[in-house]
Residue, then its C-alpha position, 0 to 999 in steps of 0.5 A: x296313818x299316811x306315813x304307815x300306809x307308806x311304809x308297808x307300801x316300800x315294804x311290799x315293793x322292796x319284797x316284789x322287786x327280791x322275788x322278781x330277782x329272785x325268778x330271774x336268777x332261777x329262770x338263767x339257772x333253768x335256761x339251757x340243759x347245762x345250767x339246769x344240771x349244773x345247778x342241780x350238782x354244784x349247790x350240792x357239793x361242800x362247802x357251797x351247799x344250798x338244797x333250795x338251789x339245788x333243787x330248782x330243777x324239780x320245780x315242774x309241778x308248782x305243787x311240790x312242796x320245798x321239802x319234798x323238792x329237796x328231798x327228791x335232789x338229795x335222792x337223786x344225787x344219792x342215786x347217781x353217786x351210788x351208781x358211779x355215774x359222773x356227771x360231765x356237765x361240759x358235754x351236755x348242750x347249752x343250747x336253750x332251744x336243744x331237741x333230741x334227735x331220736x324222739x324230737x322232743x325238747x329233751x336231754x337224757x343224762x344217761x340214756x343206757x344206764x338210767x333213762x328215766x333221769x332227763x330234762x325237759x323244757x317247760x315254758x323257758x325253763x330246763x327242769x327235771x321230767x315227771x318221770x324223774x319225779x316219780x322215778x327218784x324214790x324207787x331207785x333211791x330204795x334199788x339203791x341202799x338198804x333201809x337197814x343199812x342206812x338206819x345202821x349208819x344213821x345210829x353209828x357214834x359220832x366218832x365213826x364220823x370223823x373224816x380221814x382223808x375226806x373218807x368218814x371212818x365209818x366208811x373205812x370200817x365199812x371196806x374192811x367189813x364187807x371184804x371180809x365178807x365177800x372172802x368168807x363167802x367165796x371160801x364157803x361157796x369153794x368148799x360147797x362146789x368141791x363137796x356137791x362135785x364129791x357127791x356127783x362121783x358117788x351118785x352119777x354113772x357118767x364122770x363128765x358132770x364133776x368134772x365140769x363142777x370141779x374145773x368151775x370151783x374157781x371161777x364161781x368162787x371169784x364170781x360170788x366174791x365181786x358179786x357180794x361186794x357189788x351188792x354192797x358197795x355203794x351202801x358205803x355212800x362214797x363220791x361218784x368218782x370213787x364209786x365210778x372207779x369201783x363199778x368199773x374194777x367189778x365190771x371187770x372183775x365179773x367179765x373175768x369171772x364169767x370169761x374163766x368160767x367159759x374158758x373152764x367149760x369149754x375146756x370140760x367140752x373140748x376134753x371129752x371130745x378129745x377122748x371121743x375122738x381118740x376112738x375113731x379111725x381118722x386123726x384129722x378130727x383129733x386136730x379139729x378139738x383144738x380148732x374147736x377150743x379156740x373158736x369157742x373162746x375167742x366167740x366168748x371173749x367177743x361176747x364179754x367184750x360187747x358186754x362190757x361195752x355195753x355196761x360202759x354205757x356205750x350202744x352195741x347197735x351203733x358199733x355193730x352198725x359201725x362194724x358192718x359199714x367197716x366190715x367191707x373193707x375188713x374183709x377185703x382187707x383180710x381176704x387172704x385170711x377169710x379163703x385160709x379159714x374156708x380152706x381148713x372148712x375144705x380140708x376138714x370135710x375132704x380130709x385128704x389127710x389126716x396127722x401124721x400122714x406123709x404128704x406132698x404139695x406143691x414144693x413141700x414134703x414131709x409129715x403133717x402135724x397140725x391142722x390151723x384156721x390159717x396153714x396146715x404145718x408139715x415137718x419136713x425131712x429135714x426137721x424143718x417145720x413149713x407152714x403152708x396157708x390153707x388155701x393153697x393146700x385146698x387149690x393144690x394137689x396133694x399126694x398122700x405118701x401116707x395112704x399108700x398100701x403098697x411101694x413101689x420099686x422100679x430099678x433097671x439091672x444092667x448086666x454084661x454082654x457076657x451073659x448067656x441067653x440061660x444065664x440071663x433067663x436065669x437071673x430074670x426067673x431068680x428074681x421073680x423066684x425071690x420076689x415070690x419068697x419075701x412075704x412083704x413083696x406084692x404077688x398078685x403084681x410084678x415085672x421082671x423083664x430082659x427090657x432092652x440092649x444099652x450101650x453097655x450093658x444088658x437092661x432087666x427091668x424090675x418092677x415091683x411092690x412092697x406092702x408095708x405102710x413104713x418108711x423104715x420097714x420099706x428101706x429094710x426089705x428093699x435092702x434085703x431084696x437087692x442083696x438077694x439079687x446080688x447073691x442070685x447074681x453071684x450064684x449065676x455067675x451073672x456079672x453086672x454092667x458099668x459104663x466102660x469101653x475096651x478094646x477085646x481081641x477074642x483070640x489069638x493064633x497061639x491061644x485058646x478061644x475063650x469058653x462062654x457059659x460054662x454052666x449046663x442048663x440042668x445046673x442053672x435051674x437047681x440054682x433058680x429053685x434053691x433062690x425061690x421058696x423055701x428054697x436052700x439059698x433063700x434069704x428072704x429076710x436078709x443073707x446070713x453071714x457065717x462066723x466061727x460056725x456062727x451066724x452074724x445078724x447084720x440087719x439095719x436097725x428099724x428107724x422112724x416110722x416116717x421119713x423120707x429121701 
């Protein structure tokens, strides 16, 4: 009796002294936050599989039972790896006595934008799973994987079990099938959108909406392919790493989706402003669409970027935080940059120009033909392109040659001493005779004047406006307007003036004086007034020349609508 009650004595000892190590070794595998996962992953991984270790971490309610605690690690790490979330044991703390700074608990959330109801909190001197973990790991096992998908797995053969490569069978079967679907699914939504676009034609008035369909066929095709396969990737129960690297291509692939889309519609935007604008009388707001393209696609591609920022799991609030700190110095860094941008704003709410016009700013002079964020471009008359930075266009004067109704023209005629008091008032009434006759010429304002006594010659001032908005046209009448006054010269015996000195003996003894204006007064008026309108010698439009009883046309060519000296 003695020797039995000794041996269930040894016996009940022995079992103490293995559950007391055994709480031991759970209580190092519980101590910090680090262990506590560490355990929770690495005695799920083959071959050293151990789902009583494993899921030590939901030991929190003592009422749970051990199949259910199994249950709750093996859906768990289902979730997480359907999700492509790795874990990186190495960066959470291992500091037994860690508090979160934000809530100043003793808690560590594993992902705390993509899945913040997964953390570990302390009880007692152990790092266990939260009850929010508890009752949240069946819910997102179900969001995770299908009922029916998983009972189709479940029933395969076991042939389609056979690993290739670490990959079940199954699991390449399951690759193919569900591509195959997602491009059935994206030829069948092209063919949808194009019949729904050919539908709008024949049922809507206005012709912008299947426009818009038509430019977003593409886009949402590709769209509804990674979403198809989005849905059901993870249904393939990969490994976290392979998942991962999945999530992070459809994240991807679905920002490119919806940045083609917006680049699609923007582009359907900015076309009908395009055509709207075409209409009105000023060219500066056809510069301003592709302004507006621009803008709008860089503010969608910053708009994808912080999105996808944010599905990586990083806080869009501390990196706005961060870029308004740093902000400071970016714009003082790029002031230059920020005064051209509100300089095109300027530009296009003064407009004081428009494309094509002929300006001049500063040092540059040409034709304007392009309105950017940064410089205004001007073709020079050279051929040329300078680039000048908008700011300096906004604080610098700027003539606008293209604005002007009429040109100007301001020549002085020097004539000889030679030239009578008649004769001069003669040539003065013929210019003003053909300024009067040539229909480009401004009548209500011009100046013909005997203006002064050179050093050699006789000075008429000529002052006097073409009507034309053509640099071509100007440079045509202005030469047929000279060659007019140089055949009023001719008929009026008038000869013109170069700088010369000679020595004049008026007359000598044996010779006869020299006979000045040998023209009566009659005589120079009916040459005035065959110079005037519809007058015989009129040549408004440029002198004929006669050849073999013909007449010879030797007008210039016109050119370019815009030019310069």
């Amino acid at each position: 009796m003695r020797l039995r009650l000794f041996w269930v004595f040894t016996a009940w000892m022995g079992a103490a002294s293995i559950a007391a190590a055994q709480t031991d070794e759970t209580d190092l595998r519980l101590s910090t936050p680090q262990s506590a996962i560490s355990n929770f992953v690495k005695w799920q991984i083959p071959p050293a599989v151990d789902f009583t270790i494993a899921s030590e971490g939901f030991l929190l309610d003592p009422s749970v039972s051990l199949e259910r605690r199994q249950d709750l690690a093996k859906q768990l790490k289902a979730v997480l790896d359907g999700r492509g979330l790795v874990i990186h044991v190495e960066d959470i703390p291992a500091d037994p006595e860690y508090v979160d700074e934000s809530s100043g608990q003793a808690r560590f959330r594993l992902f705390p934008v993509r899945l913040p109801e997964v953390s570990v909190v302390k009880r007692g001197d152990r790092w266990v799973f939260s009850r929010e973990t508890v009752a949240a790991t069946p819910r997102l096992y179900q969001a995770t994987y299908s009922r029916a998908a998983q009972t189709l797995i479940a029933n395969l053969p076991p042939a389609f079990q056979t690993p290739i490569l670490g990959i079940a069978l199954w699991q390449y079967t399951g690759v193919f099938m569900l591509l195959l679907v997602a491009f059935v699914l994206k030829k069948i939504s092209e063919f949808l959108l194009r019949k729904f676009s050919m539908w709008l034609v024949a049922h809507t008035a206005p012709r912008w909406d299947e426009r818009v369909v038509l430019q977003s066929v593409r886009p949402l095709s590709f769209l509804a392919f990674t979403l198809v396969i989005w849905v059901g990737y993870a249904e393939l129960q990969l490994g976290a790493r392979q998942n991962a690297a999945i999530k992070f291509a459809l994240e991807l692939m679905f920002a490119v989706a919806v940045l083609w889309l917006a680049f699609k519609l923007v582009d359907s935007l900015c076309d009908y402003l395009l055509r709207f604008t075409a209409h009105t009388e000023t060219k500066l707001d056809d510069q301003l669409v592709p302004m507006v393209r621009k803008t709008l696609k860089i503010f969608a591609v910053t708009i994808g970027i912080l999105v996808l920022v944010q599905s990586f799991g990083y806080s869009i609030s501390s990196l706005l935080a961060g870029l308004g700190i740093g902000g400071v110095a970016v714009a003082l860094a790029a002031k230059d940059t920020i005064a051209n941008f509100f300089g095109s704003v300027m530009i296009f709410a003064d407009r004081p120009f428009q494309i094509g016009d002929w300006i001049v700013t500063g040092k540059v002079e040409g034709t304007v033909e392009e309105v950017g964020f940064r410089s205004t471009r001007v073709r020079t008359f050279y051929n040329s392109v300078v680039s000048v930075p908008n700011s300096n266009v906004a604080n610098s004067d700027v003539d606008n040659m293209g604005l002007r109704q009429y040109r100007r023209i301001k020549q002085v005629l020097g004539v000889t001493y030679s030239t009578t008091s008649s004769q001069m008032q003669a040539f003065i009434e013929g210019i003003r005779a053909i300024i009067t006759a040539n229909p480009h010429m401004r009548k209500d304002f011009y100046e013909v004047h005997f203006n002064g006594f050179g050093n050699s010659s006789l000075d008429v001032l000529v002052y006097c406006f073409l009507e034309t908005d053509s640099w071509s046209v100007e440079l045509r009448e202005k030469h047929n307007f000279f060659l007019e006054i140089l055949r009023l010269a001719e008929a009026l015996g008038v000869e013109f003036a170069f700088p010369t000195r000679t020595l004049h003996v008026d007359s000598v003894h044996s010779d006869t004086p020299r006979q000045v204006g040998n023209r009566t007064d009659d005589e120079l008026a009916e040459t005035v007034a065959a110079f005037g309108p519809s007058g015989s010698m009129s040549r408004p439009g440029g002198p004929t020349l006669v050849h073999e009883g013909h007449p010879v046309d030797f007008k210039p060519q016109a050119g370019p609508t815009r030019g310069g000296e």
